[in-house]
DSSP file (Angstrom, degrees, kcal/mol; ACC not computed):
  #  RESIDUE AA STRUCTURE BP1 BP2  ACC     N-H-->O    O-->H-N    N-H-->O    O-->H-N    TCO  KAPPA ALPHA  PHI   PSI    X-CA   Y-CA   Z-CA
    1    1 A X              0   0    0      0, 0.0     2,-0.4     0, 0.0     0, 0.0   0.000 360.0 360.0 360.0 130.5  -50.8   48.2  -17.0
    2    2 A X        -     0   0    0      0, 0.0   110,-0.4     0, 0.0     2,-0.3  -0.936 360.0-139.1-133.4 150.5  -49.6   44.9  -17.7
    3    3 A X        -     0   0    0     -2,-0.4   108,-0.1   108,-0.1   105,-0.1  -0.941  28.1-122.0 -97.5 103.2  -47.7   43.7  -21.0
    4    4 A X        -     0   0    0    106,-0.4     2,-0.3    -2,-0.3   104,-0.2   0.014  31.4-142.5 -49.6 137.5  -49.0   39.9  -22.2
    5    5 A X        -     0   0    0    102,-0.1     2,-0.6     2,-0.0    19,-0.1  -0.887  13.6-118.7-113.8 150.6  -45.6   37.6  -22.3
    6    6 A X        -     0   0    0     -2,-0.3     2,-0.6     2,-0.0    20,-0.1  -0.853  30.5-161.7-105.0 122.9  -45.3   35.2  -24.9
    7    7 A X        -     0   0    0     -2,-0.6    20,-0.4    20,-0.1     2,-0.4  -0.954   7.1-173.1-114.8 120.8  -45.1   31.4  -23.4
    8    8 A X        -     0   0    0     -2,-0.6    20,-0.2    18,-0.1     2,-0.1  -0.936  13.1-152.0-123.3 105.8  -43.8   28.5  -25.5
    9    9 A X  B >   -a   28   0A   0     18,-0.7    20,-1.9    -2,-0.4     3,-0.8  -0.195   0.3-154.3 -65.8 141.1  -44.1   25.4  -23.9
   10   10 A X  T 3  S+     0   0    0      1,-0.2    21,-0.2    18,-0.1    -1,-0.1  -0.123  72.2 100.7-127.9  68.3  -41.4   22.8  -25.0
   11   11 A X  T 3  S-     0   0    0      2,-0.1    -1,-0.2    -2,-0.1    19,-0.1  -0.027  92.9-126.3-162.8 -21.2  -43.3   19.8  -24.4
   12   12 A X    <   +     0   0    0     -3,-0.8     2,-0.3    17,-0.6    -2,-0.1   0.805  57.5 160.8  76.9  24.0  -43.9   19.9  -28.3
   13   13 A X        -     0   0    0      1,-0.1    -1,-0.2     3,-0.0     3,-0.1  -0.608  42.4-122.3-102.2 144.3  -48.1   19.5  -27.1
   14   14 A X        -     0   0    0      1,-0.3    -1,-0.1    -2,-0.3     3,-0.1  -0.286  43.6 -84.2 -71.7 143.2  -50.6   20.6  -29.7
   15   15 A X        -     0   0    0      1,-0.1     2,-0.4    -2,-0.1    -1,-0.3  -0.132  58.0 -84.9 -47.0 177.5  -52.9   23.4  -28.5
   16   16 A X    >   -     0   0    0     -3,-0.1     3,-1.4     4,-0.1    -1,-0.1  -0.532  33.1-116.5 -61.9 129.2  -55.9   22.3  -26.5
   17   17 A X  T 3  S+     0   0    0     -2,-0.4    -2,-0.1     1,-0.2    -1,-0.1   0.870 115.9  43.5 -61.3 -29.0  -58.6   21.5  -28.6
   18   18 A X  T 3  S+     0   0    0      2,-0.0     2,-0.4     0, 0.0    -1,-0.2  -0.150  78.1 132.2 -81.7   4.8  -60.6   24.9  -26.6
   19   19 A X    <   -     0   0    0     -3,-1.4     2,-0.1     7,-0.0    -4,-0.1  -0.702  53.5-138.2 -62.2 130.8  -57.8   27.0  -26.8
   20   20 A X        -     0   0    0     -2,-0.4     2,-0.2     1,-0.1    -4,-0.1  -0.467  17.2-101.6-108.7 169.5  -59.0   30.3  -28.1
   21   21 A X        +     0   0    0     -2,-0.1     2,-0.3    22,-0.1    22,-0.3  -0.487  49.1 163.4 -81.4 153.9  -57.2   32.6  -30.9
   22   22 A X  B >   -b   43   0B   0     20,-1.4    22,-1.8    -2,-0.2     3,-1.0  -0.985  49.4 -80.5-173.7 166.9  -55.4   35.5  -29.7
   23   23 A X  T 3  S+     0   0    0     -2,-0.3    22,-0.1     1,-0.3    20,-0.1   0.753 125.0  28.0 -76.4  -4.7  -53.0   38.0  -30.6
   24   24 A X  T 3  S-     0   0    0      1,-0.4    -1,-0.3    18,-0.1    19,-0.1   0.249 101.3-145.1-104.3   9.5  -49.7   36.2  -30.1
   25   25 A X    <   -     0   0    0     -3,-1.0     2,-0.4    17,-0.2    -1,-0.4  -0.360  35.6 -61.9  66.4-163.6  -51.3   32.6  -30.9
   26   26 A X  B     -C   41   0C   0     15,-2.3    15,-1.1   -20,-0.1     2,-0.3  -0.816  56.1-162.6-120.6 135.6  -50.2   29.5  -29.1
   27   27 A X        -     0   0    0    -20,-0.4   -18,-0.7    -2,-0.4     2,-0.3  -0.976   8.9-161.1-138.1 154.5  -46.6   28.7  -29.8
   28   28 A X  B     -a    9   0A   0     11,-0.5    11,-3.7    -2,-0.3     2,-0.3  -0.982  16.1-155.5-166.0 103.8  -44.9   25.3  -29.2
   29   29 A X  E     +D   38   0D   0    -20,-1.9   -17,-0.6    -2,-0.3     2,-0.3  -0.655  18.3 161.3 -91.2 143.2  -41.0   25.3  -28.9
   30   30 A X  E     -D   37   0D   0      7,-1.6     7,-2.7    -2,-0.3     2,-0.5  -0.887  37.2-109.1-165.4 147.7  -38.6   22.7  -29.5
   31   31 A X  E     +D   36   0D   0     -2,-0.3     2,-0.5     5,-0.2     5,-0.2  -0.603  29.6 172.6 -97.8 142.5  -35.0   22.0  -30.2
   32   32 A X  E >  S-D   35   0D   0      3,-1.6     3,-2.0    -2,-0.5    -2,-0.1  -0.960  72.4 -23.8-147.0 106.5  -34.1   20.8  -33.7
   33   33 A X  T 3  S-     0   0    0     -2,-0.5    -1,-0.3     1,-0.3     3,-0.1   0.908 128.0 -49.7  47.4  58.8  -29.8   20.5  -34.5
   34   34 A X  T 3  S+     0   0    0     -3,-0.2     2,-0.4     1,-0.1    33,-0.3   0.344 119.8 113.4  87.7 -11.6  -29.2   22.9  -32.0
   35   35 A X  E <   -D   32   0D   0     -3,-2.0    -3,-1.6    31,-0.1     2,-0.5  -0.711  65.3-124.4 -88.1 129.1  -31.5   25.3  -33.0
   36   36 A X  E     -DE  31  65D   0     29,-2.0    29,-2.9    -2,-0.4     2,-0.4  -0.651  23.7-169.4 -98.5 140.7  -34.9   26.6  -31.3
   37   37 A X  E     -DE  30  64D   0     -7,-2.7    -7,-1.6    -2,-0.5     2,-0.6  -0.871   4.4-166.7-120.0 134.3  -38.0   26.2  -33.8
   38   38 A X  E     -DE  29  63D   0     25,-1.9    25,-2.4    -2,-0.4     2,-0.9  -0.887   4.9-160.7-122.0 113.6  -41.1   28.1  -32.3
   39   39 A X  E     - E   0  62D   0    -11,-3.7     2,-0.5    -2,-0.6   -11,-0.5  -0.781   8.1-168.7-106.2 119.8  -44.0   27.1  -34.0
   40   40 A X  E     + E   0  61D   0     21,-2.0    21,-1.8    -2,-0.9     2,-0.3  -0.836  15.6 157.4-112.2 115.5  -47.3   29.5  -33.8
   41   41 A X  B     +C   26   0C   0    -15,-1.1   -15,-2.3    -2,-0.5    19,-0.1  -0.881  49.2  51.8-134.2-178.6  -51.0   29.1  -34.8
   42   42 A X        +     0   0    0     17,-0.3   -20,-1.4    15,-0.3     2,-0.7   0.835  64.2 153.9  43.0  57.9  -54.5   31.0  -33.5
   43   43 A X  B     -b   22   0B   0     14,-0.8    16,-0.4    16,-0.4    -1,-0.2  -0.873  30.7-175.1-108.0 133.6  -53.5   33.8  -33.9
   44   44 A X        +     0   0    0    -22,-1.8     2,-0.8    -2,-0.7   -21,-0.2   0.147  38.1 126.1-106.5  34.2  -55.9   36.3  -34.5
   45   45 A X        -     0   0    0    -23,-0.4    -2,-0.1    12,-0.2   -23,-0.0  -0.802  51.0-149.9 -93.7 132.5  -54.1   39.4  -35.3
   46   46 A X  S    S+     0   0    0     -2,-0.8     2,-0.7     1,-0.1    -1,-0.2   0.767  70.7  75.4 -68.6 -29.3  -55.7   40.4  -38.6
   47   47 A X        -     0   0    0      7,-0.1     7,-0.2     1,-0.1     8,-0.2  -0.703  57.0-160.7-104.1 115.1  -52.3   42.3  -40.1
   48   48 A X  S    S-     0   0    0      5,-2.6     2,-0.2     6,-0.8    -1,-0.1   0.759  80.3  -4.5 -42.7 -26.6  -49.3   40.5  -41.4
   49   49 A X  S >  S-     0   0    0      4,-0.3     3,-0.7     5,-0.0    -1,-0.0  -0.924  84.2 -84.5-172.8-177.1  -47.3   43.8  -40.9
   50   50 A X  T 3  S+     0   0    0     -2,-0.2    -2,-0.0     1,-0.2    -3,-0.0   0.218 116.0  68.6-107.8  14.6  -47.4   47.5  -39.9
   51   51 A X  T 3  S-     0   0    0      2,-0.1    -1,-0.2     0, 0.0    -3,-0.0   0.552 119.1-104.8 -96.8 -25.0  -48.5   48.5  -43.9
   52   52 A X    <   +     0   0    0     -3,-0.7    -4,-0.1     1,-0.2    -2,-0.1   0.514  63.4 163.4 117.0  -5.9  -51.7   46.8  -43.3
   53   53 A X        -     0   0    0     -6,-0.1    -5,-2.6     1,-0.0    -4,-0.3  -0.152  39.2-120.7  -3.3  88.7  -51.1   43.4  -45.3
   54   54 A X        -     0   0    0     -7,-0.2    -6,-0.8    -6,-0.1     2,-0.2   0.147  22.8-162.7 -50.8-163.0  -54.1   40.7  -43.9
   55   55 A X        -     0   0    0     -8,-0.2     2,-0.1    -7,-0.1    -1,-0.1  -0.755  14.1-126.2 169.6 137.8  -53.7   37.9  -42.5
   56   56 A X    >   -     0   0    0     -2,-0.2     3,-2.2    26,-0.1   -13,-0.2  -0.438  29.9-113.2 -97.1 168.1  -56.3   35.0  -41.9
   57   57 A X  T 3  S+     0   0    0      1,-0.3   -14,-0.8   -13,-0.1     2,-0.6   0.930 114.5  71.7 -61.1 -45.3  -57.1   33.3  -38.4
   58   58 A X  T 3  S+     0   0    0    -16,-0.1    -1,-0.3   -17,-0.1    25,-0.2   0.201  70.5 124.4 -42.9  -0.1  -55.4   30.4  -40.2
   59   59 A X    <   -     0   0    0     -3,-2.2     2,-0.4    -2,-0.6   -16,-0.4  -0.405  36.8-164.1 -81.0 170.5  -51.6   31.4  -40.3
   60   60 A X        -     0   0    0     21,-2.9     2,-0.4   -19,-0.1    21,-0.3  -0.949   5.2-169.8-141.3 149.0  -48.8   29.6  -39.1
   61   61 A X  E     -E   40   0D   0    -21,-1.8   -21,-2.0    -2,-0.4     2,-0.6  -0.966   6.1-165.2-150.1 133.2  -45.3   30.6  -38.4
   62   62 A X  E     -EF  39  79D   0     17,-1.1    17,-2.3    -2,-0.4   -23,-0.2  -0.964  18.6-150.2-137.8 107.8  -42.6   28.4  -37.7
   63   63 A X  E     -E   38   0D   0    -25,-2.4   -25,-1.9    -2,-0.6     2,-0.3  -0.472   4.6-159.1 -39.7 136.4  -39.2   30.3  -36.1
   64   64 A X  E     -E   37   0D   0    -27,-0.2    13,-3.6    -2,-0.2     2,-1.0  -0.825   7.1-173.2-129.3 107.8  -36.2   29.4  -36.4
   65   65 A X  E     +EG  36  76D   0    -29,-2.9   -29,-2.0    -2,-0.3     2,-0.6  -0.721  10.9 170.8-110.1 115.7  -33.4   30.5  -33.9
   66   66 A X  E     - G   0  75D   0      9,-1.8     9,-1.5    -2,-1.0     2,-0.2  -0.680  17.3-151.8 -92.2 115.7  -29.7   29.6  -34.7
   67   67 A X  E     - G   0  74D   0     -2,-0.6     7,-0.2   -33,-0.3     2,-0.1  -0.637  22.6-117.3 -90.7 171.2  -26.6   31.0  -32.8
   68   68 A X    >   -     0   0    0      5,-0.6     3,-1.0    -2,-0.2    -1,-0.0  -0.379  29.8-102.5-112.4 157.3  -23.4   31.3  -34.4
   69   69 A X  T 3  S+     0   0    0      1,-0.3    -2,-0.0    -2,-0.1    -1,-0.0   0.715 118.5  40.6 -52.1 -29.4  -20.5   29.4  -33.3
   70   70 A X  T 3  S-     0   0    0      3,-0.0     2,-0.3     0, 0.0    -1,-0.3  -0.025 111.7-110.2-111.8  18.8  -18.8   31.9  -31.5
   71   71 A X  S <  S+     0   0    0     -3,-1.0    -2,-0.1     2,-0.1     0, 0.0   0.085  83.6 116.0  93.1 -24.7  -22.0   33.7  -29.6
   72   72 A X        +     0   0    0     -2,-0.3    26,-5.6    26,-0.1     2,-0.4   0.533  66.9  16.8-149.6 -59.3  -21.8   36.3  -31.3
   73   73 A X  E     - H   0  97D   0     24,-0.3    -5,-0.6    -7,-0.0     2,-0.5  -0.965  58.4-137.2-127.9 129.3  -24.9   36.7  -33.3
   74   74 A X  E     -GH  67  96D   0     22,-1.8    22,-3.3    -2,-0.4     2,-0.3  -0.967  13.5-152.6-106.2 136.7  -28.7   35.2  -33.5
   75   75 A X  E     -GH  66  95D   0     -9,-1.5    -9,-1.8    -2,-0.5     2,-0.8  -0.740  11.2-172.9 -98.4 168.0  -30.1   34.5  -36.1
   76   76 A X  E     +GH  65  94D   0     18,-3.0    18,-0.9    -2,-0.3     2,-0.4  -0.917   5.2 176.7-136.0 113.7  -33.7   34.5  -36.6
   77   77 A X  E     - H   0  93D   0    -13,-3.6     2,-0.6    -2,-0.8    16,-0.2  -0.953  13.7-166.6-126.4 136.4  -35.6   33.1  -40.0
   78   78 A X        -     0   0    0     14,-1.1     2,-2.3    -2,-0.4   -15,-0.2  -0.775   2.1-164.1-122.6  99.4  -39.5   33.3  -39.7
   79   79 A X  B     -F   62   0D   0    -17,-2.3     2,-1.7    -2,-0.6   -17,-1.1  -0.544   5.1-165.9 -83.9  82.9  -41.7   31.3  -42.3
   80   80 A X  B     -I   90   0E   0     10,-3.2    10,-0.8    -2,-2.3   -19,-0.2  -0.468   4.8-173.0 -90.6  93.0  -45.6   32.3  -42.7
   81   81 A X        +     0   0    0     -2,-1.7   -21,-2.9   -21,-0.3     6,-0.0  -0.468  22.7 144.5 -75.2 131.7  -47.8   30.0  -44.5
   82   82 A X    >>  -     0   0    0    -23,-0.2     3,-2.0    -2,-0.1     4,-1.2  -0.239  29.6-165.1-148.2  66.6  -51.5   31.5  -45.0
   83   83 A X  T 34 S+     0   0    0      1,-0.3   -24,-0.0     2,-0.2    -2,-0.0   0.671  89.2  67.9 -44.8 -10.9  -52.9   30.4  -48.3
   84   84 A X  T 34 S+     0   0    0      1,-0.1    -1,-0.3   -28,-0.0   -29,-0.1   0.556 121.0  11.2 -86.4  -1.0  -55.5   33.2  -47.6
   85   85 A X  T <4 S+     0   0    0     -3,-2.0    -2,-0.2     1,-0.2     2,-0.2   0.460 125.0  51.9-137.7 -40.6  -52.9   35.9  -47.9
   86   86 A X     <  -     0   0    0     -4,-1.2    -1,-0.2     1,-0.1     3,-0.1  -0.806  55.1-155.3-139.2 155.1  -50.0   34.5  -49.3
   87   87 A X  S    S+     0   0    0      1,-0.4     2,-0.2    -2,-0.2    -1,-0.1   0.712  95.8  16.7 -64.6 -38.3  -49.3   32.0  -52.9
   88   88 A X  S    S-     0   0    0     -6,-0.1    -1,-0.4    -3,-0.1    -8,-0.1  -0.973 104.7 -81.9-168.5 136.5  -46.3   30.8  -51.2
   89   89 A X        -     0   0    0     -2,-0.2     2,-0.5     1,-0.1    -8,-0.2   0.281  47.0-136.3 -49.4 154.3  -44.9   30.7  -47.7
   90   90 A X  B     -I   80   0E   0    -10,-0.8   -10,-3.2    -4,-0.1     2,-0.3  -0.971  16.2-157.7-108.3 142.6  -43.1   34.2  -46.8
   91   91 A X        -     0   0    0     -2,-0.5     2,-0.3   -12,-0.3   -12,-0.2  -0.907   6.4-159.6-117.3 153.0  -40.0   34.1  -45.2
   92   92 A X        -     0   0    0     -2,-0.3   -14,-1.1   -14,-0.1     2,-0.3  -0.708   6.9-153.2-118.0 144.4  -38.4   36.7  -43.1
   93   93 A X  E     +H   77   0D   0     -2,-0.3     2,-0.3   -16,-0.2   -16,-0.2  -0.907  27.0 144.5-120.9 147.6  -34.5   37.1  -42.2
   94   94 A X  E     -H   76   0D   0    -18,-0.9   -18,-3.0    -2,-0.3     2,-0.3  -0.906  17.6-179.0 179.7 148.1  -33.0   38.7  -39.1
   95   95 A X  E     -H   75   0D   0     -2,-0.3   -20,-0.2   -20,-0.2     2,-0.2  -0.955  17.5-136.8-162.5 142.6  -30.4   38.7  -36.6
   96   96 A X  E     -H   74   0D   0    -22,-3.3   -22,-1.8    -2,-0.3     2,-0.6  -0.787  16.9-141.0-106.5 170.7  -29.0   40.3  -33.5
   97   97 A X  E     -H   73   0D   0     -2,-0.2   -24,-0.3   -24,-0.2     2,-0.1  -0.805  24.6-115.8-102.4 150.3  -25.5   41.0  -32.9
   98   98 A X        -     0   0    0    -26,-5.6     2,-0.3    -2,-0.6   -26,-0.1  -0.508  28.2-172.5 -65.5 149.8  -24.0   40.5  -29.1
   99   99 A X        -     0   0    0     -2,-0.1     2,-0.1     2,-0.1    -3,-0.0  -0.883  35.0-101.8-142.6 153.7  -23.0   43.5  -27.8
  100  100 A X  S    S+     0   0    0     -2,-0.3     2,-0.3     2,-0.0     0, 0.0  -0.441  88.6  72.6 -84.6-177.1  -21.1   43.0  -24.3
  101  101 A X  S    S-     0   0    0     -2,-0.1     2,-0.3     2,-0.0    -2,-0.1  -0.759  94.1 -65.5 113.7 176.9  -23.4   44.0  -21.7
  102  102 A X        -     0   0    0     -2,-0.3     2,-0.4     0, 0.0    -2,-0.0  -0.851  48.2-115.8-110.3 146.7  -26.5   42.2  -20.3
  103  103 A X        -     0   0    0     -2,-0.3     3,-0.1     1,-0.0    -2,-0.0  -0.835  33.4-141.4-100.8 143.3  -29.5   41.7  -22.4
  104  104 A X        -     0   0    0     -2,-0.4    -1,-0.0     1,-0.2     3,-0.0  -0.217  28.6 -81.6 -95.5-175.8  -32.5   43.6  -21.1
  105  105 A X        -     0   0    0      2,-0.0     2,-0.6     1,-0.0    -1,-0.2  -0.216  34.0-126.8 -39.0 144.7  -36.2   42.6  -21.0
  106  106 A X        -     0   0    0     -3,-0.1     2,-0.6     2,-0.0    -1,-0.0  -0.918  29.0-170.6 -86.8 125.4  -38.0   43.0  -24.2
  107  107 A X        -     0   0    0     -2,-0.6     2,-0.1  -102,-0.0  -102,-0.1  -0.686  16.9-167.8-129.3  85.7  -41.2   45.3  -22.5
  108  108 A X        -     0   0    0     -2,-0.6    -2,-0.0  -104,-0.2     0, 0.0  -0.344  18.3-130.8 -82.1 160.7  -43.4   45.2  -25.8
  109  109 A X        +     0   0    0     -2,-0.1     2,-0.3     2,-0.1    -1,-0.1   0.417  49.9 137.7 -78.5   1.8  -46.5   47.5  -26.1
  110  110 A X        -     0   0    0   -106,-0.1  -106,-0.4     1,-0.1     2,-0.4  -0.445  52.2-126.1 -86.2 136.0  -49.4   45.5  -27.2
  111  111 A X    >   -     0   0    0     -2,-0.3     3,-0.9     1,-0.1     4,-0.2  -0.463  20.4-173.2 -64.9  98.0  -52.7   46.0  -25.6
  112  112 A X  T 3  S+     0   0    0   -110,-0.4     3,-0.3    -2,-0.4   -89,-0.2   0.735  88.8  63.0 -83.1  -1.2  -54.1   42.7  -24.3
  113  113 A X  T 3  S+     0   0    0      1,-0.2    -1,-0.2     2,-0.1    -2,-0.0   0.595  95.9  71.7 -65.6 -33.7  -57.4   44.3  -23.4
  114  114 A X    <         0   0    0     -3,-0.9    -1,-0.2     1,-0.3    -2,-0.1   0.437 360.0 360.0 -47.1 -17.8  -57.5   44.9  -27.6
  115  115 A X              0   0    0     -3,-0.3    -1,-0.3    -4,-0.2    -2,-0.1   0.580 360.0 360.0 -70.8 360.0  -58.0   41.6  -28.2
């Protein structure tokens, strides 16, 4: 079983005009004041969230990850514009803390055969 890995080119390139929709989209990275902004469209996963919320082939989600001065912490704020679901963008807040230690692989569970 193999896990789909999410690749964000940082080359700031537009999808491919024949790039198909899928469940992590197409993401495009770049660094903006120090920060990395991961920006996602085609994505075809129909649920906004794990209550069942939609979500139209048309969202976008722009990342934002900031580190703290001292290392310590990332933070993560995540903006989804869909006018087919949402009035006005939602934004999301999050962070991890450093812990000492190595950080391991993420080894998420989603089915790319689902698609």
């Amino acid at each position: 079983l193999t896990h789909p890995e999410r690749t964000i080119p940082m080359d700031r390139s537009p999808p491919p005009a024949d790039e198909p929709h899928s469940k992590l989209g197409y993401s495009i990275g770049e660094w903006r004041e120090g920060d990395l902004i991961v920006t996602t469209t085609l994505v075809n996963w129909r649920y906004f969230d794990n209550i069942g919320t939609p979500q139209s082939d048309d969202v976008r989600i722009v990342e934002r990850f900031m580190l703290s001065a001292d290392q310590s912490r990332l933070d993560v704020q995540m903006t989804v514009v869909d006018p087919a679901t949402f009035t006005a963008p939602a934004v999301l807040e999050t962070y991890w803390q450093a812990y000492a230690g190595n950080i391991n692989r993420y080894e998420c569970q989603a089915d790319r055969a689902a698609n």
